[in-house]
C-alpha positions in Angstrom: -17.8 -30.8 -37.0 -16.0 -29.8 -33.9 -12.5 -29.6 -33.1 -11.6 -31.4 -30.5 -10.8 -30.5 -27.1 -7.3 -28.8 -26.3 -5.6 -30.5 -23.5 -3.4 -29.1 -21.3 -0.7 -29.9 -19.9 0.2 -29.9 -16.1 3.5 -27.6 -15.5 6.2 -29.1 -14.5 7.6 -28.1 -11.0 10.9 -29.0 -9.9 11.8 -31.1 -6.4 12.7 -28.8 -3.4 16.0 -30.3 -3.1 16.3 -29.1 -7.1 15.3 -25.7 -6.7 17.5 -25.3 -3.9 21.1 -26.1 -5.9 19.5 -23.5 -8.6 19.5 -21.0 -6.2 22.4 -22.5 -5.1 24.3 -22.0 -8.2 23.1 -18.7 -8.6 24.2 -17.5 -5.3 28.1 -19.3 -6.4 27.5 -17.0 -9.6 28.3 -14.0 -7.9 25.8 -11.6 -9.6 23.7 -9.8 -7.0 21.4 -8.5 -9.1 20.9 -11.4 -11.1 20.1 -13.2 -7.8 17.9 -10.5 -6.2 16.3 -10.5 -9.9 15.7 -14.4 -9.9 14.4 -14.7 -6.4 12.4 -11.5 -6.8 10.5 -13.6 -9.9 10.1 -16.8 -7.7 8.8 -15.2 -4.6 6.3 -12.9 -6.3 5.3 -15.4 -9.2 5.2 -12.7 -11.9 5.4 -13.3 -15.5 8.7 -12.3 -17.1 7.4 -9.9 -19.5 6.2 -8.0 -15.6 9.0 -8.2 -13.9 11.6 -6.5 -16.5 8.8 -3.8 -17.0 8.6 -2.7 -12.8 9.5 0.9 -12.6 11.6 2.0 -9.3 8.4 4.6 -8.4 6.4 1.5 -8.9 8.0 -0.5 -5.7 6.2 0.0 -2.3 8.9 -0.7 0.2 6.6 -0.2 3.2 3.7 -2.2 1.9 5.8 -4.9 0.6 4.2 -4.7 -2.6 4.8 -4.2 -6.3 2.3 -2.4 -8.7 2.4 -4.1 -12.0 0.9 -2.2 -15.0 0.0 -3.0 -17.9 0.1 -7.3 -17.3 -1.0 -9.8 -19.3 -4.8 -9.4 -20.8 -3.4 -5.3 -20.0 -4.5 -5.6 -16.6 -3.0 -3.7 -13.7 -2.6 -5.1 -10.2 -0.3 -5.5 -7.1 2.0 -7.9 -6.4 3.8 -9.2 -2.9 7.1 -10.2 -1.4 8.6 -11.6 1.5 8.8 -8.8 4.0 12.6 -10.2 4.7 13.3 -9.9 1.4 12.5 -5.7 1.9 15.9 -4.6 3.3 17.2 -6.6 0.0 15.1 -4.5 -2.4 15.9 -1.4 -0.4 19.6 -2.0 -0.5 19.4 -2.8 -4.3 17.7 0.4 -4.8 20.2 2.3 -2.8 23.0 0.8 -5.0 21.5 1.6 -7.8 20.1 5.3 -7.4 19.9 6.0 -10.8 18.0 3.1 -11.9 14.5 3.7 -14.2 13.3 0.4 -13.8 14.3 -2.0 -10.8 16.5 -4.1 -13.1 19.2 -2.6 -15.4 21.7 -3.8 -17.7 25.2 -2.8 -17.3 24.3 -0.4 -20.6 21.5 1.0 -18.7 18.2 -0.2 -20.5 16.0 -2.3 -18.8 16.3 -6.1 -19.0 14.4 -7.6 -22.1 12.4 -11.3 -21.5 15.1 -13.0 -23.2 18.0 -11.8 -21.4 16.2 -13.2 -18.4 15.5 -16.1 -20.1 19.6 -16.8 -20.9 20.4 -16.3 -17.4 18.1 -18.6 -16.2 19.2 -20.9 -19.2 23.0 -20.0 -17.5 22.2 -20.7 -13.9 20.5 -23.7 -15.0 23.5 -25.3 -16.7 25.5 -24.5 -14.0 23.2 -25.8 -11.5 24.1 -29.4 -13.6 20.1 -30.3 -13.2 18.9 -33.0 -15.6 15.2 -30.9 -15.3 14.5 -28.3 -17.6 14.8 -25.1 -15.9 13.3 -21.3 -17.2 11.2 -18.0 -16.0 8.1 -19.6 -15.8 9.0 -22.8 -13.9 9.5 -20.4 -11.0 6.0 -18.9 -11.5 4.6 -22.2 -11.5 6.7 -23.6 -8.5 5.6 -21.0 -6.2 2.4 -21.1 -7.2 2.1 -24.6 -6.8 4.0 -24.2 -3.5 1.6 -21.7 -2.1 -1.4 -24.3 -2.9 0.3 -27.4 -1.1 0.7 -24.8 1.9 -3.0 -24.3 2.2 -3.3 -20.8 0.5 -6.9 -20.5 -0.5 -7.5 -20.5 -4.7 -9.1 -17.6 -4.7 -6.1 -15.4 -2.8 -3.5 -17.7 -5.4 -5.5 -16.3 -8.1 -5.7 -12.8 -7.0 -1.8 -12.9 -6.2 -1.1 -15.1 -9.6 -3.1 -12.3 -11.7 -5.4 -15.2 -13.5 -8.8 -13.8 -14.8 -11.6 -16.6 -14.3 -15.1 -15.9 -14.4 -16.4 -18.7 -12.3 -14.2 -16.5 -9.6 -14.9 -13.2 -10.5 -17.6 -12.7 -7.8 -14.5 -14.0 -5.3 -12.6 -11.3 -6.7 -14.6 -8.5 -6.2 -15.1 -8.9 -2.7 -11.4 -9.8 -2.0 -8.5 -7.4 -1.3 -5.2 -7.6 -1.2 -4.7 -6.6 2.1 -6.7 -9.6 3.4 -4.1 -11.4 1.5 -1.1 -10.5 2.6 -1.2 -11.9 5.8 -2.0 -15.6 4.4 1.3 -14.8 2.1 3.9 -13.5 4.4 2.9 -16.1 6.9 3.4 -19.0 4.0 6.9 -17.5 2.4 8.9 -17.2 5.6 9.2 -20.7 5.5 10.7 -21.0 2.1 14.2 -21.0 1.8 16.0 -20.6 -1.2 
């Protein structure tokens, strides 16, 4: 006998209008950090677990880009951002010189997954949304943003950290500097 197939479901992406009174609420929050944090995880579609485990020697303020180790499957890679969104992370670092990893808790440890989780959970109330809001909706909205933009699959895959082996010949050919043009060129158009 066979067990049937697993289906999957699609995720679930929120309206723009939506995902602007998020960030819209977390802006009237207050908390820089938290909204540096949150729009850090949206712009670079990272998994939580990646973003709470970036080391300050890890950021590449020049480049634009993140190196993220250890990911999921233990796979190390890069990761981009918004070139506008540089003088953000610079500042933050500058405020924050004696930071270990890019986001600290006020007792100086680094944020765990489900601390991020609660302040998304937090934003998300006050946001007064009837959608479900957390981490990885934000992964899956910019991923799903940078595809209805016209962002070839194969640079979404490199920049979303997927493995696939129907792609892995794309892959190996592929860098991410050829990338990053495609990206910054899509996310200056986004506002949040």
């Amino acid at each position: 006998m066979r067990r049937p197939a697993r289906s999957r479901r699609l995720p679930q992406v929120l309206p723009e209008s939506s995902l602007k009174k998020f960030f819209d609420a977390i802006r009237a929050g207050g908390n820089l950090q938290h909204e540096i944090m949150l729009k850090l995880l949206f712009f670079t579609a990272i998994r939580v677990s990646e973003l709470v485990s970036i080391r300050i020697e890890q950021v590449d303020l020049d480049a634009c880009k993140i190196f993220i180790e250890h990911g999921k499957g233990a796979k190390d890679r890069y990761i981009l951002y918004p070139e506008s969104f540089r003088l953000i992370i610079k500042a933050h670092l500058a405020a924050n010189p004696k930071n270990r990893f890019l986001f600290e808790s006020r007792q100086r440890t680094k944020y765990t997954t489900r601390r991020v989780q609660q302040i998304v959970a937090e934003y998300a109330a006050a946001s007064g949304l009837p959608e479900r809001i957390h981490p990885h909706l934000l992964r899956h909205q910019m991923l799903t943003w940078l595809t209805s933009q016209g962002m070839p699959d194969s640079q979404i895959q490199l920049i979303s950290g997927h493995a696939s082996k129907k792609s892995h010949e794309v892959y190996r050919h592929l860098s991410l500097a050829s990338v990053q043009p495609g990206y910054q060129r899509v996310v200056k158009g986004l506002e949040v």
